[in-house]
N, C-alpha and C positions, 0 to 999 in steps of 0.2 A: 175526354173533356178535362181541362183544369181549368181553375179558375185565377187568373190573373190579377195579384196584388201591387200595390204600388212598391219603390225600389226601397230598401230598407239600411239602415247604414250598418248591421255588422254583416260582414264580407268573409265570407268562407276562408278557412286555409286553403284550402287548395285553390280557388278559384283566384284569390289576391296574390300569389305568388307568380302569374304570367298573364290571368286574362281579369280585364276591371267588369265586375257583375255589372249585367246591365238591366236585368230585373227579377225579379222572382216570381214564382209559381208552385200550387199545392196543384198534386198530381192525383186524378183517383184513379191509376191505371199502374204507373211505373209501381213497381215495390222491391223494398228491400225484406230480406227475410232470411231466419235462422233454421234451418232442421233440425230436428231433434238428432240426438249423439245420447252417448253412455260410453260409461267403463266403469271401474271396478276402484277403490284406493290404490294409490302406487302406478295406476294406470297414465299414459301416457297417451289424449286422445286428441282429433283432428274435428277440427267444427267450420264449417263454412257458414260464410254468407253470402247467398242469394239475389240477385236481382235481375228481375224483371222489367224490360224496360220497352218504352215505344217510339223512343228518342237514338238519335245516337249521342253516348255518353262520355263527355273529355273529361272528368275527373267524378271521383264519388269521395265521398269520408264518411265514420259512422265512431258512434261514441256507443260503446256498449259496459253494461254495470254487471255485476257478476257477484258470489258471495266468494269473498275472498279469507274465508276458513275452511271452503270446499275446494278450492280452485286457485292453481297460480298459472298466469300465461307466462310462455317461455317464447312466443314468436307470433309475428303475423306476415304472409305474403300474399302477394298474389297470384292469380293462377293461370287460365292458360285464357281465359276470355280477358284478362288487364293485361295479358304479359307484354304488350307492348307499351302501355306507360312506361314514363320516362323515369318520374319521381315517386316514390313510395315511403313512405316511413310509418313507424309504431308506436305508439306512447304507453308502456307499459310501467311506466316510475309509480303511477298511482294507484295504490292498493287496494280494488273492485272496480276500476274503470278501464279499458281495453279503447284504446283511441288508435285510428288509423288513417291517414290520405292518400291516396292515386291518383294522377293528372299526369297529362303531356304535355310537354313542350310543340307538340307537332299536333292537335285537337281536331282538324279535321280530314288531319291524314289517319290518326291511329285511337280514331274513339271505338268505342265498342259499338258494333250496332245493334239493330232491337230485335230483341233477342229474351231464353233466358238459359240462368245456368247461375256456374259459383263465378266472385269477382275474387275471392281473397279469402284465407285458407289458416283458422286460428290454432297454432298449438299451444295444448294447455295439460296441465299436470292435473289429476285426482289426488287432491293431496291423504296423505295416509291418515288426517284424522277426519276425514271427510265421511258423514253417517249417511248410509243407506238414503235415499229421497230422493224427489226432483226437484232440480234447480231450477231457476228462472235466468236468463241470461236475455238484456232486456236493451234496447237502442231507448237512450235519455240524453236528451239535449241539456247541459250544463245549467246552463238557464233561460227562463222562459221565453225570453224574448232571442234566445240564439237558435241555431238551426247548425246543430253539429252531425244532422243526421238526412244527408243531402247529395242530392248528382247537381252537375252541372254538362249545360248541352253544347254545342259548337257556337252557338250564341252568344255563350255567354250568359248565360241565364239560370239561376240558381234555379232549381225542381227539387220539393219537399216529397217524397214520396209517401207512400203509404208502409207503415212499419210492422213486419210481423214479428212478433219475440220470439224466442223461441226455450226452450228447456233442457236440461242435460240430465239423464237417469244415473246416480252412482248405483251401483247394483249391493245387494246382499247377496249368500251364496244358494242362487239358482245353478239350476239343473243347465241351463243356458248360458255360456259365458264362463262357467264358473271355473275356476284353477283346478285340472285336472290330472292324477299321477298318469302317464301315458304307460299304458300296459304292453307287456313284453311284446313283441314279434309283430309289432306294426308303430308305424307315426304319420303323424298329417303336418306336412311343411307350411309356412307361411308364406301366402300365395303372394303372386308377383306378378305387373306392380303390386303397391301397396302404400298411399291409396290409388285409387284407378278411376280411367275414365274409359270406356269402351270395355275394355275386355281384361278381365284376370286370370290367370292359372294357377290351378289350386292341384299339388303334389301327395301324392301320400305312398307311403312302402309299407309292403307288406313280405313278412317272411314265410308264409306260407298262402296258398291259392284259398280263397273262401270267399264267400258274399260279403257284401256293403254297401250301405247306404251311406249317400253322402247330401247333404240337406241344408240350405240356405236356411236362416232366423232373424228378423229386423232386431231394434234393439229393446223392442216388447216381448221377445222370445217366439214370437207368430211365428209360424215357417212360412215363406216366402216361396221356397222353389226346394224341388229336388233335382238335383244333377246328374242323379246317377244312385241306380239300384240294381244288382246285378253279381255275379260273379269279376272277381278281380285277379289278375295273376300276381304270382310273389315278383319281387320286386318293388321298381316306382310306377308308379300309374300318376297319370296325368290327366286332366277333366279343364275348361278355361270357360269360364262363366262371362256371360256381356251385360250381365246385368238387368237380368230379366226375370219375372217372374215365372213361375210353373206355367200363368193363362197367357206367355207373352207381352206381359204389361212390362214396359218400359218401368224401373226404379226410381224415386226418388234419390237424391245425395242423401248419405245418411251412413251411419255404423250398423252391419251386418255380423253376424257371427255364421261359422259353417263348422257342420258338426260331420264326423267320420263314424259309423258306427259297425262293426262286424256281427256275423251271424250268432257271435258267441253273447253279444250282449256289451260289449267292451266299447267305449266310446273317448273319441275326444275332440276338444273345439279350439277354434281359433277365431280371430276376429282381424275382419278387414274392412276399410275407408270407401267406400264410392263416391265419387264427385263427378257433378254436369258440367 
């Protein structure tokens, strides 16, 4: 259901760039939405956003606010549910605000249909004097009477969705995540792809034959899934994860850690991106 407003005179970027709004609408269905993420200072992480839609969708934009003494963006794109938009750009000049548009030129050949999953795919730096906390990373319309946090449908018609914020963890030094010295006579590769969608593979060598557990972590340090417990031969051993949990449940997008640990006690982690 939404509920249908009269036509209002400021006009989206994207949508004023090829097609003339021709009304608008607050959605209580579509939504746009951030997952929670983390990393560590110095970290270099991937944050998407989300939407849910019941439309099909020829452009979106979203204005996102950020603490920019924790955080600098280095990029925005999109991902494989926009990849056929035409026009994309970033606004990254202004320091705590993350501005983004998608649209086509072609809208009701290459909109997105309704669906959900990631549209656009934010890289952003943990800056090194960034403390320990959780961030809020928050979609805010510039001002009140603007709507910089918006789809637009084959109609033409602007659709305000429903906003969910979302958070980013910098970590302190947990047992999870944390910078580990990798001990002699094994390592665990950084899996590939990275970030992924369907299916990753996650490598590790070992110099001698022994047991290991190797164990999926959200980015609350929970364990998620084990992949594999068992005896391993020396060498590289291979395991390719789809992104599922232990009971089968399908994953949210979000930052994963996966930890390698041998019989001896000996462990180490890595951290990889999943996206829908």
């Amino acid at each position: 259901m939404r509920i249908i407003l009269p036509v209002i005179t400021i006009i989206s970027v994207i949508t004023s760039c090829f097609l003339p709004v021709q009304g608008q609408e607050f959605s209580d269905i579509d939504t746009m939405s951030i997952p929670g993420a983390g990393g560590y200072p110095g970290d270099t992480i991937y944050v998407s956003v989300d939407l849910v839609n019941s439309i099909h969708v020829a452009g979106f934009q979203f204005r996102i606010t950020y603490d920019s003494a924790a955080f600098t963006p280095l990029e925005v794109n999109t991902t494989g549910r926009s990849a056929n938009f035409d026009l994309f750009g970033a606004n990254l000049n202004e320091p705590g605000v993350i501005g983004f548009f998608a649209t086509s030129m072609h809208p009701r050949t290459n909109a997105i249909p309704p669906g959900a999953g990631s549209v656009a795919l934010m890289t952003i730096l943990v800056r090194q004097s960034a403390l320990p906390d959780s961030y809020e990373l928050v979609f805010e319309d510039e001002e009140s009477d603007s709507y910089d946090n918006s789809l637009t449908d084959t109609n033409s018609t602007l659709i305000i969705p429903i906003l969910d914020h979302g958070q980013v963890e910098v970590y302190g030094q947990t047992e999870i995540g944390s910078v580990a010295i990798r001990p002699a006579g094994f390592d665990l590769a950084p899996n590939y792809p990275n970030p992924f969608n369907g299916e990753t593979v996650i490598s590790f060598t070992l110099e001698q034959p022994g047991h290991v557990d190797l164990d999926v972590y959200d980015f609350t340090g929970r364990k998620v899934a084990r992949l594999y417990s068992g005896p391993a031969n020396s060498g590289q051993n291979r395991v390719v994860w789809d992104g599922r949990s232990s009971s089968g449940k399908v994953l949210a997008s979000g930052v994963f850690f996966y930890r390698l640990k041998t019989g001896r006690g000996e462990s180490v982690t890595q951290k990889m991106v999943l996206l829908k």
